[in-house]
N, C-alpha and C positions, 0 to 999 in steps of 0.2 A: 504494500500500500504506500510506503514512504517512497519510492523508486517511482512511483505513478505520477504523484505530488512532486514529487522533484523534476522528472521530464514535462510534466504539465507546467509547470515555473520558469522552467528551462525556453520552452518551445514560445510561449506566453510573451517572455520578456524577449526575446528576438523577435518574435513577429513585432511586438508595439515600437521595435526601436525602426524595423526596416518599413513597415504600415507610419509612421511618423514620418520617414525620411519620404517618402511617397507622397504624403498629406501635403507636406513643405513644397516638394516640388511643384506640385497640380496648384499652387498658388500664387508660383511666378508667372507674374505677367509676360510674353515674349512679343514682337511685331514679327514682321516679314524678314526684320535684317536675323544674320547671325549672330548670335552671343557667345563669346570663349568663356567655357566652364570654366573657374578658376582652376588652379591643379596643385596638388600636392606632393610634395615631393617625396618618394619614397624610403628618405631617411629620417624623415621627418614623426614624430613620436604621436602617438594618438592622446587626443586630449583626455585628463586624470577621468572625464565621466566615464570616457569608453573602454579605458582600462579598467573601471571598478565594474564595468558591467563585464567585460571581459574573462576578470579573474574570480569573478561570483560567478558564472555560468560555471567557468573550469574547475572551481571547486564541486558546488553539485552534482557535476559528471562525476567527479573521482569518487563522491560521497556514495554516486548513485551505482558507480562502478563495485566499489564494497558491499551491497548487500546481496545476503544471501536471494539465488535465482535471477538474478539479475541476467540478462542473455546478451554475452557480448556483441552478437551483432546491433543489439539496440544501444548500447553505449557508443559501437562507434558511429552507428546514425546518427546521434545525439553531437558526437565530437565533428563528423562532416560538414551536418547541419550549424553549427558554431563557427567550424573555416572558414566555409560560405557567406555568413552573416559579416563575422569579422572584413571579410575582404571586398564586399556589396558597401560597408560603412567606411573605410577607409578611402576608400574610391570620392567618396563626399569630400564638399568642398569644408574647411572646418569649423565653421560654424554649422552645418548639418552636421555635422559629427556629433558636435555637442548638444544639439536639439535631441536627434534619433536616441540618443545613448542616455539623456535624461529622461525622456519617456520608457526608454527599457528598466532602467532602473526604479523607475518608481513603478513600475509595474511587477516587476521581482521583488523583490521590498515588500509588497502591497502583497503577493503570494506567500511570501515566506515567514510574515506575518501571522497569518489567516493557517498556515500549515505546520 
């Protein structure tokens, strides 16, 4: 039951950060000209929101990877599903970073509260 509630929190708080960064975007305005996305450079550090959602995700995994019955192939869906997410948010320009990654977390938070 704990390993349920943990991939439910897990899955929960990524969807609200990448469904936010979405939200954000369907709300720029564009015209006809082209707009250069800002870009981030890839040695450039993810803002402290995204690492705390980050390493609270990767915790849970490990947590959820310790219980008894737990079936490895759903831990590493779970740890995929997190690459995934991870590298969908970095791709943002940095203040969608930090929008997407406050709404995951207060969405994890708001689960792990309640669980």
């Amino acid at each position: 039951m704990v390993v349920k509630k943990q991939i439910l929190a897990i899955t929960i708080a990524l969807s609200t950060a990448l469904i936010g960064q979405n939200a954000l975007a369907k709300n720029v305005k564009t015209s006809s000209l082209a707009i250069a996305k800002p870009s981030t450079s890839k040695s450039q550090a993810a803002p402290k929101q995204c690492q705390q959602l980050f390493n609270a995700t990767d915790k849970l995994i490990a947590e959820a990877a310790r219980q008894p019955g737990t079936h490895s192939n759903l831990v590493q869906k779970m740890k995929t599903k997190l690459s995934s997410t991870k590298q969908q948010i970095l791709k943002l320009d940095v203040a969608m970073q930090q929008k997407s990654c406050d709404k995951g977390l207060v969405a994890l938070n708001d689960l792990v509260k309640r669980y």
